[in-house]
C-alpha positions in Angstrom: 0.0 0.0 0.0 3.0 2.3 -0.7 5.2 3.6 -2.5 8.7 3.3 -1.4 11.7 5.8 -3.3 15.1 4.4 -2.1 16.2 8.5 -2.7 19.5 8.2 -0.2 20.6 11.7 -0.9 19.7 14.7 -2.5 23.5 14.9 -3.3 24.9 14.2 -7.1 28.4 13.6 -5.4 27.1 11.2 -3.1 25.1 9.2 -5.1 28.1 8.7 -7.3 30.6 7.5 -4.5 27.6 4.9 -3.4 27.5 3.5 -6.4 23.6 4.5 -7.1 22.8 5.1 -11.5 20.2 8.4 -10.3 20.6 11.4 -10.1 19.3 13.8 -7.5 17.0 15.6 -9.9 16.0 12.2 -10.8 14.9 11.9 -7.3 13.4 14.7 -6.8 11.3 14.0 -10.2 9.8 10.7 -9.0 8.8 12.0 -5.9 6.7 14.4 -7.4 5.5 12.0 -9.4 4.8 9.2 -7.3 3.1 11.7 -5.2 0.8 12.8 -7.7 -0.2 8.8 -8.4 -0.5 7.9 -4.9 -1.2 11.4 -2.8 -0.4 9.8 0.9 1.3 6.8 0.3 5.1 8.0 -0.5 7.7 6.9 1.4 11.2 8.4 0.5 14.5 6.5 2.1 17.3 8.5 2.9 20.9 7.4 4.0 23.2 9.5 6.7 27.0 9.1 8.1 27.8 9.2 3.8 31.3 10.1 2.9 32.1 13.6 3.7 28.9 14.4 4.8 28.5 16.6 7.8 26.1 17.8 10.0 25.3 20.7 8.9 25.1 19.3 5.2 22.4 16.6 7.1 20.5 19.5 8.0 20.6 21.3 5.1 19.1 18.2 2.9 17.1 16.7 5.8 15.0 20.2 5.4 14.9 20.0 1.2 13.6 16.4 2.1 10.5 18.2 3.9 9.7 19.9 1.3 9.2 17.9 -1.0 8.3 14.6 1.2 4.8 12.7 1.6 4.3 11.6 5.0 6.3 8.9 5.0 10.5 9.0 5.4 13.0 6.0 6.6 16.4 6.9 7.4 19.2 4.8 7.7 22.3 5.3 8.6 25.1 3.8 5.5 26.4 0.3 6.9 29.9 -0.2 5.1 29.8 -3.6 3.8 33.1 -5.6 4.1 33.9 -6.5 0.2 32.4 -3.4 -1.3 34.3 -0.7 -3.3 33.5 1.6 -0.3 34.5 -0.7 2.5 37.6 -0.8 0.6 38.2 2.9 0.1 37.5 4.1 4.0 39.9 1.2 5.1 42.6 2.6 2.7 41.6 6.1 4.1 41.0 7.5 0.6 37.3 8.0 1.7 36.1 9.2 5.3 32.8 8.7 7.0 31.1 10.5 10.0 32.7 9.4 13.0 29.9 8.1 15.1 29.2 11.0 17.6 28.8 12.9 14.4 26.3 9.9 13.1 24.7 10.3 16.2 24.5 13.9 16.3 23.0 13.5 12.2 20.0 11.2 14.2 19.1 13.1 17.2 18.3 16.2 15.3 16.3 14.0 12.3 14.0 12.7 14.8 14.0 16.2 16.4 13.4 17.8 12.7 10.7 15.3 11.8 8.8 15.4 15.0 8.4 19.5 15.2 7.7 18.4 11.6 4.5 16.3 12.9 6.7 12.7 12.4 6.0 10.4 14.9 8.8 7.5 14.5 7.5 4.0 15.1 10.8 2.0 14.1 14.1 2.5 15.0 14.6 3.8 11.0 10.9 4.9 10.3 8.8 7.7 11.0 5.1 9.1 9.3 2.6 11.7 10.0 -1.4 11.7 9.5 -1.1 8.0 10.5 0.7 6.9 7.4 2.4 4.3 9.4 3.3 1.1 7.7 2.1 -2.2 9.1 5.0 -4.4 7.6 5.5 -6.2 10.5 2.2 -6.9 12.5 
C-alpha cells in the first residue's frame, strides 16, 4: 500500500561514491510523481553518516527532504559492507565517513526535525505523520 523511493541523498556527489545510477534531480522528479499517483502513500529512504557528509550538510538536505516529502520517510544510517568498493576505500583512508558522535548527532536532530515536523517514529529507521504508518511487521 506504498510507495517506497530508495532517494539516499539529495547529493549528485554522493550518489556517485555509493554507487547508485540516479541522479538527485531524478529523485526529486519521482517523488513528485509518485506523489501525484498515490497522494499519501510515498515513502522516500534517505541514507546518513555518507562520505564527507556533515552535520550541517544533514541538515541542510534533511529540510529540502521536507519539502518535497509525503508523509512517509526511513532513514538509515550507510552500513559499510566488508567486500564493497566503499569498505575498501574508507579502510585505505581515501574515503572518510562521520565518526559516530557525528552519526549520532545526524540522528538526534532527524528525529528532532521530523517530530516539530509532525513525524511520529514507530521503528528504530521509520517515521510518518497523518497515521501513514506502515504495518509491515504486524
Amino acid at each position: 500500500n506504498r510507495f517506497s523511493i530508495g532517494v539516499q541523498s539529495l547529493q549528485d556527489e554522493d550518489l556517485n561514491c555509493l554507487g547508485r545510477d540516479h541522479s538527485s534531480e531524478e529523485a526529486l522528479k519521482t517523488i513528485t510523481e509518485a506523489r501525484r499517483l498515490c497522494p499519501g502513500r510515498v515513502s522516500v529512504d534517505v541514507m546518513f553518516g555518507r562520505p564527507s557528509q556533515t552535520a550541517e550538510s544533514w541538515e541542510v538536505e534533511l529540510s529540502e527532504l521536507l519539502q518535497i516529502c509525503d508523509d512517509h520517510l526511513s532513514l538509515y544510517q550507510l552500513t559499510l559492507e566488508r567486500g564493497t568498493q566503499l569498505f575498501k576505500q574508507v579502510q585505505c583512508g581515501n574515503v572518510t565517513v562521520p565518526d559516530d558522535e557525528v552519526m549520532s548527532d545526524m540522528y538526534q536532530h532527524a528525529r528532532k526535525t521530523l517530530h516539530q515536523h509532525g513525524f511520529q517514529q514507530y521503528e528504530v529507521s521509520n517515521f510518518a505523520r497523518n497515521n501513514s504508518g506502515s504495518h509491515h511487521n504486524l
